[in-house]
C-alpha positions in Angstrom: -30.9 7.2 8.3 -27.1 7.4 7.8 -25.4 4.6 5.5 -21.5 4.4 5.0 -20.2 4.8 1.6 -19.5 1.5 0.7 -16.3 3.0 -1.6 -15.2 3.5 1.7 -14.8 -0.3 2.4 -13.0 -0.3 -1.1 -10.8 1.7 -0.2 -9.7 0.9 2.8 -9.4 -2.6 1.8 -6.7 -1.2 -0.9 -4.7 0.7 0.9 -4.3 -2.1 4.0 -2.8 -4.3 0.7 -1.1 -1.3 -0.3 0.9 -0.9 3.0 1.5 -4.5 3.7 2.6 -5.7 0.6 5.9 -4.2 -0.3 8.9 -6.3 0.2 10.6 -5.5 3.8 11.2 -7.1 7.1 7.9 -8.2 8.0 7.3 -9.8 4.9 10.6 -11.5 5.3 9.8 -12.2 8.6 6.1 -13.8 7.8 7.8 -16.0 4.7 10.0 -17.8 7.2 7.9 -18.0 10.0 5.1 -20.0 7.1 8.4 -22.2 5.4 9.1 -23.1 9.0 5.9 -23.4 10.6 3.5 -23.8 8.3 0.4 -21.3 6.8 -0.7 -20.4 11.1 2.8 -19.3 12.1 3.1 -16.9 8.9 -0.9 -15.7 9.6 0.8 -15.1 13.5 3.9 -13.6 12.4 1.5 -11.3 10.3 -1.1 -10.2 12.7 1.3 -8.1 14.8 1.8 -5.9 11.6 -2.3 -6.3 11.0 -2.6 -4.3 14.9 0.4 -2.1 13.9 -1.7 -0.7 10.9 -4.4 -0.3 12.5 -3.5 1.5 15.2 -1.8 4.2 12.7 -4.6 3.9 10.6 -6.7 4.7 13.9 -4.8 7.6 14.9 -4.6 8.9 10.9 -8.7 8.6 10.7 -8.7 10.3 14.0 -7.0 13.4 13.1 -4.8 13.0 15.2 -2.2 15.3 13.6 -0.1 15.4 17.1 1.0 11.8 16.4 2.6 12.4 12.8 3.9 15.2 14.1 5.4 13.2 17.0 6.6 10.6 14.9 8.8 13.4 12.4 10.0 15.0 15.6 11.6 11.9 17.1 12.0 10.4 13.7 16.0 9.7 14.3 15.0 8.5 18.1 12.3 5.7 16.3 15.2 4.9 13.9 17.5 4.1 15.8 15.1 1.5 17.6 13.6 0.3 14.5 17.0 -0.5 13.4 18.2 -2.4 16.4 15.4 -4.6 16.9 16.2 -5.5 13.3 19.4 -6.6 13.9 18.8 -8.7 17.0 16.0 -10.1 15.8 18.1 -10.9 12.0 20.8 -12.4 14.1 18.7 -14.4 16.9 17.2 -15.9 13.6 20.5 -16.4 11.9 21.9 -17.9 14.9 18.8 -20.1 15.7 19.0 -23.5 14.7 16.3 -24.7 11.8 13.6 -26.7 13.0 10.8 -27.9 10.4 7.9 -28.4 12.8 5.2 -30.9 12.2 2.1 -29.4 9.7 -0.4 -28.0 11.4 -3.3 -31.1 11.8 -6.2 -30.1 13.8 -6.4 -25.8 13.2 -5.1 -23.4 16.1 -4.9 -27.2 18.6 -1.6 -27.7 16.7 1.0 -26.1 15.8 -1.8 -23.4 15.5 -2.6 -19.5 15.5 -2.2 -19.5 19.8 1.2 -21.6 19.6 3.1 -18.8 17.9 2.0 -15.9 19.1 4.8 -14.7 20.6 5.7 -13.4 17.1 3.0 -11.1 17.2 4.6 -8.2 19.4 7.3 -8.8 17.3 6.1 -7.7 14.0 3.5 -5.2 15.8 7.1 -3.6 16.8 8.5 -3.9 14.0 6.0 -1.9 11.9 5.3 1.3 14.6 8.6 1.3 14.8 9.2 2.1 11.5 8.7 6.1 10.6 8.3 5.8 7.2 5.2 3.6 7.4 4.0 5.1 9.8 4.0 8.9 8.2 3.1 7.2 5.0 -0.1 6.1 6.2 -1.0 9.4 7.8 0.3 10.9 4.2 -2.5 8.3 2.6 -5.4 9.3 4.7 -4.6 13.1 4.6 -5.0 12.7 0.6 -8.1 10.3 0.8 -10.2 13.5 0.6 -9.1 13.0 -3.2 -11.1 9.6 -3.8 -13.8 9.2 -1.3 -15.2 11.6 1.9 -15.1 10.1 5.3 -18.4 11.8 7.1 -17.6 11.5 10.8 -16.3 8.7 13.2 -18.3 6.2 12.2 -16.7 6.2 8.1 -13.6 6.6 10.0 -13.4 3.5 11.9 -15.5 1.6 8.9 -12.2 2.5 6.9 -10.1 1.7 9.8 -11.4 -1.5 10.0 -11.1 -2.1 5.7 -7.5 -1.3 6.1 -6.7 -3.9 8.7 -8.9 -6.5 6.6 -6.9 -5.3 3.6 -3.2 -5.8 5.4 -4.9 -9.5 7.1 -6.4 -10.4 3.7 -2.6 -10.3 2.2 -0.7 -12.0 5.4 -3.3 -14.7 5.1 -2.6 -15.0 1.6 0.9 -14.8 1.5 1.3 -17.3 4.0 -1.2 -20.2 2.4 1.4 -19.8 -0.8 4.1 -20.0 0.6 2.9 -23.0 3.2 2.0 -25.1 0.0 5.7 -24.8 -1.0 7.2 -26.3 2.5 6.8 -30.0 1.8 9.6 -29.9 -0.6 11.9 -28.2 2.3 14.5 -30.4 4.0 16.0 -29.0 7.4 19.5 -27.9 5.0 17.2 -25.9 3.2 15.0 -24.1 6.3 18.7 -23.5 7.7 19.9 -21.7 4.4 16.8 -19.9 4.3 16.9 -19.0 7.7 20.0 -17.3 6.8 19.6 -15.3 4.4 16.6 -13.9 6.0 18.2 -13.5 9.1 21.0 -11.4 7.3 18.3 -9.5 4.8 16.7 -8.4 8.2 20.2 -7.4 9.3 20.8 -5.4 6.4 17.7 -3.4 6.9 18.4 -2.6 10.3 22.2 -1.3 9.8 20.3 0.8 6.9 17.9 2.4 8.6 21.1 3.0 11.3 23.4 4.3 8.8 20.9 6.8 7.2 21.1 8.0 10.7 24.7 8.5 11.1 24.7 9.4 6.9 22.5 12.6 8.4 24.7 12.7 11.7 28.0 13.1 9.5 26.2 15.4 7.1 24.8 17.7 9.5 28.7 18.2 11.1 30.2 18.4 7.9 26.8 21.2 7.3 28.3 22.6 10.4 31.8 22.7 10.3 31.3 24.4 6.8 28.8 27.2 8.2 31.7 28.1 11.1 34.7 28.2 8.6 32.8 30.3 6.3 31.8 32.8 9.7 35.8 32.5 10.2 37.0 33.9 7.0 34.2 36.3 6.9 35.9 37.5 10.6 39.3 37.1 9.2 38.4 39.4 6.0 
């Protein structure tokens, strides 16, 4: 009879912290979404980057070395939409007036999990559509060999599964602390807050757009420099 290595729970369960907990837009995203909402809006605002990692994750236990390829090819192409859906979404944000909605009361009935939704797709977008997460995690599960062995499908989609409890575990997590803190918010407060996360998600996105045209530039420059050296070489 076949029983999963249980370190492969472990794991997983690490690395689904590992990818969702560094700072970036989605956290950003989540942390206003719970100040504004309350703990179900960050857990909704969350779950769309939950689905993102798992589908990665999916396709990394898989072996599905087409995809990482895929995603290195049209790395630049990703970018570039990455990038933008930053921006509109850091400026609808900025530009959206503040609006502390009543505490959640009765669970998902309201102000619950199904009322926000919507922000979901959002996040879920935000984090395929970022390259370096994406190749990170297949970069995680090519080296997993090193800690514990996946034997077949089934491990596979047992660690698949511990990585999107992992990244659900932190969302959930994050958002309960930071929902305890909204009681001593005022709507001048949500609207500075609002701000600044509407121009941090800004930032990122012109970032991830000017590494693009950084690489852009330097390739030309890489260019130009290749044909005036062929030019001398001719004129010598």
């Amino acid at each position: 009879m076949f029983l999963p290595n249980p370190l492969v729970v472990a794991v997983g369960l690490i690395i689904g912290i590992l990818v969702a907990a560094p700072v970036g837009p989605v956290n950003i995203l989540c942390i206003q979404r719970a100040i504004a909402r309350g703990m179900w809006g960050g857990i909704a605002a969350g779950l769309g980057a939950v689905l993102g990692d798992g589908l990665i994750a999916f396709s990394a236990a898989m072996g599905v070395g087409a995809i990482s390829g895929v995603v290195a090819y049209y790395r630049t192409a990703i970018q570039l939409v990455g990038g933008l859906v930053l921006i509109v979404f850091g400026w609808r944000l900025y530009a959206t007036a503040p609006n502390l909605e009543a505490p959640e009361s009765n669970g998902a009935s309201e102000g619950g999990l199904t009322s926000y939704l919507w922000d979901v797709p959002k996040t879920f977008l935000l984090t395929v559509t970022n390259p370096g997460a994406v190749l990170g995690l297949f970069a995680i599960f090519g080296g997993i060999s090193t800690f514990v062995e996946v034997r077949g499908p089934v491990e596979a989609l047992l660690m698949v599964g511990a990585v999107m409890a992992g990244s659900l575990s932190w969302w959930v997590g994050l958002s309960y602390a930071v929902a305890r803190l909204r009681s001593r918010l005022n709507v001048e407060r949500l609207g500075l807050i609002n701000g600044i996360a509407g121009l941090a998600l800004v930032v990122f996105g012109a970032i991830l757009i000017g590494e693009i045209g950084y690489h852009w530039l330097t390739g030309k420059a890489d260019f130009a420099a290749g044909l005036w050296s062929v030019l001398q070489i001719a004129d010598g």
